[in-house]
C-alpha positions as CSV (number, residue, x, y, z in Angstrom):
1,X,-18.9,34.6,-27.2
2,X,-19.0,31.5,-25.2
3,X,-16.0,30.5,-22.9
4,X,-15.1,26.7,-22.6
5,X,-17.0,25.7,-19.4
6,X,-20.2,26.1,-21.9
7,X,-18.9,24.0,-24.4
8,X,-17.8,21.0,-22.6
9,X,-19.1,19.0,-19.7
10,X,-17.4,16.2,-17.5
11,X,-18.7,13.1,-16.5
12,X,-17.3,11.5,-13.4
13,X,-17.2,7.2,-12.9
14,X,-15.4,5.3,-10.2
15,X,-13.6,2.5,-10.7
16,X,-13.0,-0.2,-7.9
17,X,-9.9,-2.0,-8.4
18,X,-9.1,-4.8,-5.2
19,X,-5.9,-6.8,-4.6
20,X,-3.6,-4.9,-7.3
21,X,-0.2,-4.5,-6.9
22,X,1.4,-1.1,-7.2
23,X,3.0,-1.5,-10.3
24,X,-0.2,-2.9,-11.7
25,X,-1.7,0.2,-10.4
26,X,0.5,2.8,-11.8
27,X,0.7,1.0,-15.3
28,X,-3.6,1.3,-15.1
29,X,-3.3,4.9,-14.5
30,X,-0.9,6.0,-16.5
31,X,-2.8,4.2,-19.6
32,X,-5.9,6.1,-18.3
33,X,-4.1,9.5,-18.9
34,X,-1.8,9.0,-21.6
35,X,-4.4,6.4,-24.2
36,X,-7.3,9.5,-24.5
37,X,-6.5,13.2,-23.7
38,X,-9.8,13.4,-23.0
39,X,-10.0,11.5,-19.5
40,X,-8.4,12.3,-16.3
41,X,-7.7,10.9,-12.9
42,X,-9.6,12.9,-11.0
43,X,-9.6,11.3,-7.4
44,X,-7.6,8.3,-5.9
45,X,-8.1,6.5,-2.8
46,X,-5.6,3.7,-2.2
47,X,-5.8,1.0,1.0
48,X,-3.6,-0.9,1.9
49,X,-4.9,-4.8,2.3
50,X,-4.7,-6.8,5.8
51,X,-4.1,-9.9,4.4
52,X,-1.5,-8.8,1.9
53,X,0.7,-6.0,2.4
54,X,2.1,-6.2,-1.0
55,X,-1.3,-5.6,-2.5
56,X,-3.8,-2.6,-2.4
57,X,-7.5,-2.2,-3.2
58,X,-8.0,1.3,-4.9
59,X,-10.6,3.5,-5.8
60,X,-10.3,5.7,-8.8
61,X,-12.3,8.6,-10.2
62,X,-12.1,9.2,-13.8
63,X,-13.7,12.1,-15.4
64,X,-14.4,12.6,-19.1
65,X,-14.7,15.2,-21.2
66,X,-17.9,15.4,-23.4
67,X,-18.8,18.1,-25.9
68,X,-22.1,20.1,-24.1
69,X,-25.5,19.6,-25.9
């Protein structure tokens, strides 16, 4: 019997996003989670920027699910 780790596999991307606002932000990762079950915020790096302190560049990694094989 095979357990679950055999039958699926993640892939991982990062996504640079520069001078987005936190709202902006949060709206992008909620739709990231919420629009595919599949996909998941896996890591996120936030800065804040030095010639905007209202705005933050990010770095997001997404991983998605994949059926193995």
């Amino acid at each position: 019997e095979s357990t679950g780790s055999d039958q699926v596999k993640e892939e991982a991307a990062e996504v640079m996003i520069k001078n987005v606002s936190l709202d902006r932000l949060h709206e992008f990762l909620r739709q990231i989670e919420e629009g595919n079950r599949l996909v998941k915020v896996r890591r996120l790096k936030i800065k804040s920027r030095f010639d905007n302190k209202q705005m933050l560049d990010a770095s997001v990694t997404v991983g998605t699910y994949k059926p193995a094989g």
